[in-house]
C-alpha positions in Angstrom: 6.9 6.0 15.5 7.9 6.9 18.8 6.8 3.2 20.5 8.9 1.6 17.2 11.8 3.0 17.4 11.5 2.5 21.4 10.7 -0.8 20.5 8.1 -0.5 23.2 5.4 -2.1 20.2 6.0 -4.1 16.8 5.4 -2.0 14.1 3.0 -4.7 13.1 1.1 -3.9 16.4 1.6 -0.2 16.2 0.5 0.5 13.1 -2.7 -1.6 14.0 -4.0 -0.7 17.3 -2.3 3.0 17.4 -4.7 4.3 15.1 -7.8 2.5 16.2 -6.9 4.0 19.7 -6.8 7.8 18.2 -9.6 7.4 16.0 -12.1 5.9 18.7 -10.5 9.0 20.6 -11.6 11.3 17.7 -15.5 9.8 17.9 -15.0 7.7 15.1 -16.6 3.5 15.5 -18.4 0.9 14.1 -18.7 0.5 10.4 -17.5 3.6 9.7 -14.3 3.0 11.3 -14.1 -1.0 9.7 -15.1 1.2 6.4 -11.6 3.5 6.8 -9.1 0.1 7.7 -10.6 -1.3 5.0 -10.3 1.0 2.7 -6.6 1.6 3.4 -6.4 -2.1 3.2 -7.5 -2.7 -0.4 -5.4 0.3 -1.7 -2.3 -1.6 -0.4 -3.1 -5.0 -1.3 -1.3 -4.9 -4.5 1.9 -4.1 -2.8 1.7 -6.9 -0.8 1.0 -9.3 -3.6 3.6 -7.7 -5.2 6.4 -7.8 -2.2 4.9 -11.7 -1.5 5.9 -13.1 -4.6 8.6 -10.6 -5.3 10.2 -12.8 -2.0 9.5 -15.8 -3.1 11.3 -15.3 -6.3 14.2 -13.9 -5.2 14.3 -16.4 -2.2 14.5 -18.8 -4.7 16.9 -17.5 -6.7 19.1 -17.1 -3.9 18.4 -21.3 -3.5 19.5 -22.1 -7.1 22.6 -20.5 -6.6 22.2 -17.3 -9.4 23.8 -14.8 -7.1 26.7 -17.0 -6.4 29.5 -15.6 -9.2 27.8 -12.2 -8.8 29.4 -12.1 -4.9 32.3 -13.9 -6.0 33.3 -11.5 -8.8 32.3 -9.0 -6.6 34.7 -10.2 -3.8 37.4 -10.0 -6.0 37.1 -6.6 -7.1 36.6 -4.9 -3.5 39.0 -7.6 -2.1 37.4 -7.4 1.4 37.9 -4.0 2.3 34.6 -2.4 3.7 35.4 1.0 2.1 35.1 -0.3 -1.5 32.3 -2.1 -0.3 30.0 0.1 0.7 31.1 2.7 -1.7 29.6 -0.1 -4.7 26.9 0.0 -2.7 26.0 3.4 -3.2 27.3 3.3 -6.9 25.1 0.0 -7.3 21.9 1.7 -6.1 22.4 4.9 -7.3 22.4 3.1 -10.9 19.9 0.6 -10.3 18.0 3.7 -9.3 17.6 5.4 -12.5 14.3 2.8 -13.4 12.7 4.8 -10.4 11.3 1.7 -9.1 12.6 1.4 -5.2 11.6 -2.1 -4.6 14.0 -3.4 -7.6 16.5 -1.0 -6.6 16.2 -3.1 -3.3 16.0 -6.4 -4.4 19.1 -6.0 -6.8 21.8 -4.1 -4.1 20.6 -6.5 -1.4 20.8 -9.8 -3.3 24.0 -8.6 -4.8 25.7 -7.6 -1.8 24.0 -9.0 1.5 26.1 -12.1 1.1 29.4 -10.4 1.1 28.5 -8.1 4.1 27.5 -11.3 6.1 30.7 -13.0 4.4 33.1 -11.1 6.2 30.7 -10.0 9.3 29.6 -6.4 8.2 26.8 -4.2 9.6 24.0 -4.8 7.2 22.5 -1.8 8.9 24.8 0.8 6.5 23.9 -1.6 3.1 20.3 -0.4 4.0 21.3 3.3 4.7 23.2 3.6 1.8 20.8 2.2 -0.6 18.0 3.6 0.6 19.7 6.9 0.3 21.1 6.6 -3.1 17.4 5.8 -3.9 15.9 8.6 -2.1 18.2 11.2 -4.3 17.4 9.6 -7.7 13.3 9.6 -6.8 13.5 12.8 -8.1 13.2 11.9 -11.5 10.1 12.4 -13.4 9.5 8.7 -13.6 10.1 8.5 -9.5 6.8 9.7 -8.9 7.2 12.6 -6.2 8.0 15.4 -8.7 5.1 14.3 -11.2 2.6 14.7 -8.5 4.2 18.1 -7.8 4.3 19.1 -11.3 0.6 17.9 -11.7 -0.6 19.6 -8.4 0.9 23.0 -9.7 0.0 22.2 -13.4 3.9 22.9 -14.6 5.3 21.2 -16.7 8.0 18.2 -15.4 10.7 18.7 -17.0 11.2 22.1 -16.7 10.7 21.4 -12.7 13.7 18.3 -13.0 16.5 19.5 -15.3 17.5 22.1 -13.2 17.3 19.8 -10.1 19.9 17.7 -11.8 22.9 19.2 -10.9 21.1 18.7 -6.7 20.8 15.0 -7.4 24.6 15.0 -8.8 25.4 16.7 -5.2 23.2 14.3 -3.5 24.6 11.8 -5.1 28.1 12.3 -4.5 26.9 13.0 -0.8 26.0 9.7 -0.3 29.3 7.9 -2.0 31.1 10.3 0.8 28.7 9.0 3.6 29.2 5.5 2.3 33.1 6.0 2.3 32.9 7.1 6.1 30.9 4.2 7.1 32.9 1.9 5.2 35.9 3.6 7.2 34.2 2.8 10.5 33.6 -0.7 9.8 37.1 -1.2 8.4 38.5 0.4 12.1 35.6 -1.8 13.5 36.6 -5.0 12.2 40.0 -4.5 12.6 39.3 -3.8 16.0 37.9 -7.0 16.5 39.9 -8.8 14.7 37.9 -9.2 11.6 34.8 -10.7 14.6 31.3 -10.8 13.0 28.5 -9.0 14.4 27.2 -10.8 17.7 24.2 -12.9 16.3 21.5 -11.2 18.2 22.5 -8.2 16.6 22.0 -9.2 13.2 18.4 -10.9 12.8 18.2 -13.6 9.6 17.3 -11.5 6.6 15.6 -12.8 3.4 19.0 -12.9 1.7 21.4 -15.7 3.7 24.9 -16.3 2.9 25.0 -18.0 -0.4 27.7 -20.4 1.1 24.7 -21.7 3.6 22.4 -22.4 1.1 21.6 -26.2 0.5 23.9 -27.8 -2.4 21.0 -30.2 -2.9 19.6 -26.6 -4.3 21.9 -25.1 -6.2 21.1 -25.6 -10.2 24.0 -25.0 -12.1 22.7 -25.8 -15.4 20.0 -23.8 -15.4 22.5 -20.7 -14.2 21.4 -19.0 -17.5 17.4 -19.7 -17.6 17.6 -17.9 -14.0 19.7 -15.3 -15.6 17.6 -14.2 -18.5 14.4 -14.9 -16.8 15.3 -12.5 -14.0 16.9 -9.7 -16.8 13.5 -10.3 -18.5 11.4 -9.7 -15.2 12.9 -6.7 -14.2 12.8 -5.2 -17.9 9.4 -5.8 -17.7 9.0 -4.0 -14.6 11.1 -0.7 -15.9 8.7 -1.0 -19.4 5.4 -1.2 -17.0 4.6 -4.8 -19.2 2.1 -5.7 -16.7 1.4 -5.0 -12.8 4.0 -5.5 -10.9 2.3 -8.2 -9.0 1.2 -9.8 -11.7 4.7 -10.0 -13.4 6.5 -11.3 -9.8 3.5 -14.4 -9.8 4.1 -15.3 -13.2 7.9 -15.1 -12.8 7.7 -17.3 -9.4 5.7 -19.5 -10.9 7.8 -20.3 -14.3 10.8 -20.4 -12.1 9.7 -22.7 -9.6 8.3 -24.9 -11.9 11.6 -25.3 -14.7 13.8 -25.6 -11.3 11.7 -28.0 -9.1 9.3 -29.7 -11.2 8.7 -32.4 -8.2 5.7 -31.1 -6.6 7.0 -32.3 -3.2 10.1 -29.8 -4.0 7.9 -26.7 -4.6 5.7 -27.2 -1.6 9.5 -27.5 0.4 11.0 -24.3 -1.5 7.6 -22.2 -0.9 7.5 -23.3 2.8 11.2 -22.4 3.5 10.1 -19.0 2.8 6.4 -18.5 4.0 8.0 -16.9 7.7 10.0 -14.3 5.7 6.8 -13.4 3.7 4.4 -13.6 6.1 7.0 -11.3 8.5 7.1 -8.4 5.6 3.5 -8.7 3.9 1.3 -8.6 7.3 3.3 -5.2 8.1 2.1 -3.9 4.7 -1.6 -4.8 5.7 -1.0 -3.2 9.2 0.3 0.2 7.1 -2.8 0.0 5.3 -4.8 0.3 8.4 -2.5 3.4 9.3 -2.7 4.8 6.1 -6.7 4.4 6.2 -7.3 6.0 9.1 -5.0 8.8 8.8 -6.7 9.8 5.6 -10.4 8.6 5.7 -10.7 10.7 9.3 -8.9 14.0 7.9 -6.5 13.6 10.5 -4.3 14.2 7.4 -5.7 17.5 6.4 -5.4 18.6 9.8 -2.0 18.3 10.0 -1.0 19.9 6.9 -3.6 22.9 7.5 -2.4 23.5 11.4 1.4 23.7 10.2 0.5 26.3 7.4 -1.1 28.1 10.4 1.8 27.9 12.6 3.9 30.1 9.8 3.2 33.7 10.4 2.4 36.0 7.5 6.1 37.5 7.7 7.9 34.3 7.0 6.0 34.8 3.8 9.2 35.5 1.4 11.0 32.3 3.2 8.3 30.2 1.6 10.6 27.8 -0.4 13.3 27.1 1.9 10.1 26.7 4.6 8.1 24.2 2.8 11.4 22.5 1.5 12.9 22.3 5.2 8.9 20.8 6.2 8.9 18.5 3.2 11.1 16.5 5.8 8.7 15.6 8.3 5.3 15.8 6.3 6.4 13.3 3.9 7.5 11.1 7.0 4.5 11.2 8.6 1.9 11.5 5.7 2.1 10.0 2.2 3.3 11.6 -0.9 -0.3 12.2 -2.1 -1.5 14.4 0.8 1.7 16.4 0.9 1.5 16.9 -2.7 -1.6 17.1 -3.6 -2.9 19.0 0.0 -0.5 21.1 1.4 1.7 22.2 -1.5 -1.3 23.7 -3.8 -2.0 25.8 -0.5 1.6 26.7 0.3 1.9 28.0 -3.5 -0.4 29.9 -3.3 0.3 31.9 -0.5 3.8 32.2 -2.0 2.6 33.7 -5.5 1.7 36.6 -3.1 5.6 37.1 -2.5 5.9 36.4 -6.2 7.5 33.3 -5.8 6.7 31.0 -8.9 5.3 27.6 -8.9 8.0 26.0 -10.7 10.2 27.1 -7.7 7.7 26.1 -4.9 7.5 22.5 -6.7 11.6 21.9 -6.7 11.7 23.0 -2.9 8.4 20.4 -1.5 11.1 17.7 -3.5 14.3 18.0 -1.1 12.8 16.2 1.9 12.5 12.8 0.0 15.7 11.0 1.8 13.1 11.4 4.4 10.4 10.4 3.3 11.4 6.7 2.3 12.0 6.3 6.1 8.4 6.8 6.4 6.1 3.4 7.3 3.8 4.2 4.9 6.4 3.3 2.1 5.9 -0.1 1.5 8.9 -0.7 -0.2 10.9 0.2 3.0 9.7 -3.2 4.3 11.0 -5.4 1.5 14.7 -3.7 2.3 14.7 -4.5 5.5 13.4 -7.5 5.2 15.6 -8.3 2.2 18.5 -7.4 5.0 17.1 -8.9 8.1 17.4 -5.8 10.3 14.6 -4.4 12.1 12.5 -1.5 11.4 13.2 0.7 13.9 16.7 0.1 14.0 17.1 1.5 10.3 15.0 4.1 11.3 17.2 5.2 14.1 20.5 4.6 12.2 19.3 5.9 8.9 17.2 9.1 9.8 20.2 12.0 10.9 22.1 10.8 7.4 19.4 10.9 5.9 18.4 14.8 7.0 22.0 15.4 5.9 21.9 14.7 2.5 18.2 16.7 2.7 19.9 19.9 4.1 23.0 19.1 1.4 20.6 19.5 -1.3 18.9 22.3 0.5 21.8 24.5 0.3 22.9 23.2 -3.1 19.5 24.2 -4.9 20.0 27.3 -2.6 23.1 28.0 -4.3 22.2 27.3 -7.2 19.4 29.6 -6.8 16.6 26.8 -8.1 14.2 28.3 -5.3 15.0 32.0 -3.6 15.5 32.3 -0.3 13.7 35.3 -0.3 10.5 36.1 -1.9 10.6 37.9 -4.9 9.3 41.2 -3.1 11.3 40.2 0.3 
């Protein structure tokens, strides 16, 4: 993370050769080693299928012009004032949200708004903070995945761990409108500033999205404005109702669409080669996480982690417990996934909190707070497709993203604190 966000490496190139480097360190070689990579590999692969055609279809959605009187009702309602902007931003995600799915919630805030930030020359670095925020609060629904995994790792039940947590996620919500309202201040004094100046070129790399004003006219298909419509409404409500795979659903609705809107063989073989760089630029980096992801895991580097930090907490920090493995829940679920923290280091740190009789149910709401975090994290595939989607680098949403993000993390800390969700003492302390 450190050589990303230095930009010393690619995280393509990180997340390859880092690993190999510890792990030959560790003793590990040979087959064995090709055996972890591997491994990690194949448990990704459906995300990449999934994010490859989820590009192509929304790349080509962008070429036929669907977007277009999405961005130009929008433009008339915020009327060009960075404040309203990004505050519909974080309204936009937050709602989109609520299907628990992050990659939608990414595709649908970036292709909605992306061309209005590059319109009149804003930092598409605060559309992927905000959004990835608004998501990060609402992944605490049952559906979002992280609280049934805590639920199932402490056998409670889920809803009794997420209705009180509801009134947290209103806070957290309404944290990120206020952050979104402050950003959106800055880039109005910015702009202003420079006299309304776009961002200097280098600073903005091309994103998956482009200006709908750039596309090609030769392109654009106005007639079939409402097949795109309804076949996009139908794809994403078969992604909430789980029809089929997710990569499944994307390749069948790439190839319907590309098919009804270029039905010149020539034309598709143009369209799908416009866009191979932006797939091959985001699906190679969700093979390289796989090797990350395989190592970290198959080597018990994992394990090792999560068993030398419950070491480090001596036995009198015992009745801070919650707050404790709320406050770690930050940079665990950075740095490992969502599985091993759930599933390795929570049933342990429950345990040693039923000692100070704090329950379960309360131990399971705290390990939830650091998620903001945790879709910073490489090992969150869907973090790719946003910044892809937005054509901002990596490391530079890390680095922009991460002290906001511990904000609304420490927000919700002291909310559920306040709310008394989790104590702050052990029941005995």
């Amino acid at each position: 993370m450190t050589l990303i966000m230095l930009k010393r490496l690619s995280p393509l190139v990180a997340l390859t050769l880092i690993p190999i480097v510890f792990a030959l360190v560790a003793g590990f070689g040979g087959k064995e080693l090709g055996d972890m990579m591997l491994a990690g590999i194949t448990k990704l692969a459906p995300t990449g299928i999934m994010l490859m055609f989820a590009i192509l279809y929304f790349g080509l959605m962008i070429d036929v012009g669907l977007f277009d009187p999405v961005v130009r009702r929008i433009v008339q309602v915020v009327d060009g004032d960075p404040v309203k902007i990004l505050v519909g931003t974080a309204v936009l995600a937050t709602v989109v949200s609520l299907d628990g799915d992050g990659s939608t919630t990414y595709m649908i805030t970036v292709a909605s708004m992306l061309p209005l930030y590059r319109r009149i020359g804003m930092d598409p670095l605060k559309l992927t903070c905000v959004t990835i925020l608004a998501g990060g609060v609402m992944n605490l629904t049952p559906w979002g995945g992280p609280l049934a995994r805590a639920a199932s790792a402490l056998h409670v039940e889920p809803g009794e761990v997420f209705m009180p947590m509801i009134p947290v996620m209103a806070i957290g919500v309404l944290g990120v409108i206020a952050l979104a309202y402050i950003l959106g201040k800055h880039e109005r004094a910015r702009l202003a500033a420079t006299g309304g100046a776009r961002l200097p070129e280098s600073a903005v790399p091309a994103g998956l999205i482009e200006p709908t004003d750039t596309v090609d006219a030769a392109l654009k298909r106005p007639r079939l404005l409402w097949f795109n419509a309804l076949l996009t409404i139908g794809l994403l409500a078969g992604l909430v109702f789980a029809v089929l795979p997710l990569s499944i659903m994307f390749m069948i609705g790439f190839a319907i669409a590309i098919l009804v809107n270029y039905p010149r063989l020539e034309d598709q073989r143009a369209r799908i080669a416009g866009h191979a760089r932006n797939v091959i630029a985001v699906v190679s980096l969700i093979f390289a996480a796989g090797i990350f992801t395989g190592i970290l895991g198959e080597t018990g580097m994992v394990e090792a982690m999560s068993n030398s930090l419950l070491a480090l907490i001596p036995p009198q920090a015992g009745p801070f417990l919650a707050p404790i493995v709320a406050l770690a829940s930050l940079p665990l679920t950075f740095f490992i996934s969502n599985d091993a923290f759930y599933f390795g280091v929570l049933p342990v740190a429950a345990n040693a909190a039923h000692a100070y009789g704090i329950a379960p149910l309360e131990m399971a709401r705290a390990s939830l707070i650091g998620q903001p975090v945790h879709l910073l994290s490489p090992l969150v595939p869907s973090t790719y497709l946003l910044v892809g989607l937005a054509g901002v680098e990596f490391g530079d949403h890390q680095k922009f993203t991460l002290k906001w993000a511990t904000v609304i993390c420490v927000l919700m800390l002291v909310a559920s604190l306040g709310l008394g969700l989790f104590p702050f003492f052990g029941a005995q302390g």
